[in-house]
N, C-alpha and C positions, 0 to 999 in steps of 0.2 A: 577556652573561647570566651571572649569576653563580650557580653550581651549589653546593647543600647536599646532599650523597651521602645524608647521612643520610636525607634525605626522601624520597630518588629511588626511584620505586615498584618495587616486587620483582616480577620476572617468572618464575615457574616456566618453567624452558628458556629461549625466547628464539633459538633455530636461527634462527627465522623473518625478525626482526631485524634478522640479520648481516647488513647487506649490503656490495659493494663501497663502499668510502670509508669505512665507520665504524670505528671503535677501541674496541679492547678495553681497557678500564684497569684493572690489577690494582692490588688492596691484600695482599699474600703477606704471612703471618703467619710469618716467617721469618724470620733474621738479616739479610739482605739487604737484603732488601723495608721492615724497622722501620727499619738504617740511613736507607737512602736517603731513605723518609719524614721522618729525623727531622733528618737534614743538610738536605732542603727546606723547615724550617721547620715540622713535625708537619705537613704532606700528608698527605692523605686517600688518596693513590695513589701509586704508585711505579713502574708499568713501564706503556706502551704498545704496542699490537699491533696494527699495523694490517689491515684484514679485504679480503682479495682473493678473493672467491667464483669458483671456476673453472667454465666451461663446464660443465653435464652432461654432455656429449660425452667430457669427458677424465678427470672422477672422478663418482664419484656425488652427486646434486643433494643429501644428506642434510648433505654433509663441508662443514665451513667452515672456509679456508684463513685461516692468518694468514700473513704475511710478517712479521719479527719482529727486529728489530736486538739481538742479542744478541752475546755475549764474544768469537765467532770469525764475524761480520758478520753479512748476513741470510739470515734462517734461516724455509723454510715449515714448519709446525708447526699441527698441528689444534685447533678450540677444545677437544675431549673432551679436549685433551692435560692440560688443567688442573681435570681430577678425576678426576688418576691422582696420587692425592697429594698434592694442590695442597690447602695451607692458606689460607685468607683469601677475601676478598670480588672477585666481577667485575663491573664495570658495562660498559655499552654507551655510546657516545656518536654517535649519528650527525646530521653534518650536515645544515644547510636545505640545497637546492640540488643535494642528489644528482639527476642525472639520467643517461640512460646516454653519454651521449656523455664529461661529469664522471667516468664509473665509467672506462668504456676509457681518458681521460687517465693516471687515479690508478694502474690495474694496469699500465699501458704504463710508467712511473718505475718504479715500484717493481719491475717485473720487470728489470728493464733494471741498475736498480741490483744485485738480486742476483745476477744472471746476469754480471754482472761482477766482482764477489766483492768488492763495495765491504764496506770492515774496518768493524767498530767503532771509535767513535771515542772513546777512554779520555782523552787530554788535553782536549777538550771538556768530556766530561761530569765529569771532576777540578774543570776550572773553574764548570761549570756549578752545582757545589754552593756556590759564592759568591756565583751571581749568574747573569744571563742570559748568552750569547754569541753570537755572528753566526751565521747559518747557513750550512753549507759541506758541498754535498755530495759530498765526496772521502772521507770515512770519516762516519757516522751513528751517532748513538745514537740509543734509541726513541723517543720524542716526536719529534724533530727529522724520522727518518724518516717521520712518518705526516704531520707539519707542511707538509715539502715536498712531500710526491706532494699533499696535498691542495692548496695554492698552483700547482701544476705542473697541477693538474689544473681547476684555476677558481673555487674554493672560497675565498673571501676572508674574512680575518680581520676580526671587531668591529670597527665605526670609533677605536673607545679605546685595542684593545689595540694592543702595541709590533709595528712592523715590521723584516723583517730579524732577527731575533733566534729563536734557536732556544725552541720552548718548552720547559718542563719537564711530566712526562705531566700533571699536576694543572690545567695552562694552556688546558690542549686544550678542557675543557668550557669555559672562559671567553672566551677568544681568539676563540673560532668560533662563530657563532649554532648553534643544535642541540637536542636532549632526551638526556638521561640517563636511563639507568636500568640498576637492580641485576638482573644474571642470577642466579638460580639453577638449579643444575644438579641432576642430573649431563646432562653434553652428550655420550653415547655413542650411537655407530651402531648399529642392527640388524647 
């Protein structure tokens, strides 16, 4: 499926959405966010987040967890956390094929990964702005982390796109059958 962000229709909020297994893609209007964009080839996106909703039981059903591969590994972090300053645009991406059994695989990696304090992974993602790279999950960066819990969890890539290869976050809506679409917020709690 090959995704046009531009077109992907705008959702005032969006909380509702978030479920386990989809990803958050940001476009951050920042030095960072325009790099990375611009080293991928002008992308439409530049960071991945992938979305682990936790029990009611342990936080309130309102909060939506992301599990988030950033500079010092994975890191859980709220979606409201990005309209606390956050410049630039967020869409949703979630896969065909969520079901719950699909969701418990995807939070069981991805916890498992943090709880272990698996690093970021900087020489990857160096190389990754050349070009694709294998996937290897001993150290992650963001695409690659939401790529594998989703393959870990049963979520099969496009018959076209590449296998074994980490994607880059812009790959995520193409790689993987799904719907896109643009959040807008603000995503704050009562």
């Amino acid at each position: 499926m090959i995704v046009n962000p531009i077109k992907a229709p705008y959702l005032q909020g969006g909380r509702e959405l978030c479920v386990t297994g989809s990803c958050v893609l940001t476009a951050s209007d920042d030095l960072l966010g325009n790099a990375i964009r611009l080293f991928e080839g002008h992308s439409w996106c530049s960071h991945a987040a992938p979305v682990v909703r936790m029990p009611a039981e342990l936080m309130s059903a309102e909060r939506v967890t992301l599990l988030e591969a950033l500079e010092h590994g994975l890191t859980p972090t709220y979606l409201s956390h990005y309209f606390t300053g956050f410049k630039g645009r967020l869409f949703l991406f979630t896969p065909k094929g969520i079901s719950p059994d699909v969701q418990v695989r995807f939070s069981a990696w991805l916890l498992d990964k943090t709880f272990a304090q698996t690093k970021y992974d900087y020489v990857a993602l160096g190389r990754q702005v050349a070009g694709h790279v294998q996937e290897d999950d001993a150290s992650l960066f963001c695409s690659e982390a939401w790529g594998m819990a989703a393959e870990f969890a049963g979520l099969s890539r496009a018959p076209d796109a590449p296998q074994g290869v980490a994607p880059q976050p812009p790959d995520i809506a193409t790689w993987w059958p799904g719907d896109l679409v643009e959040l807008v917020g603000p995503f704050t709690t009562n």
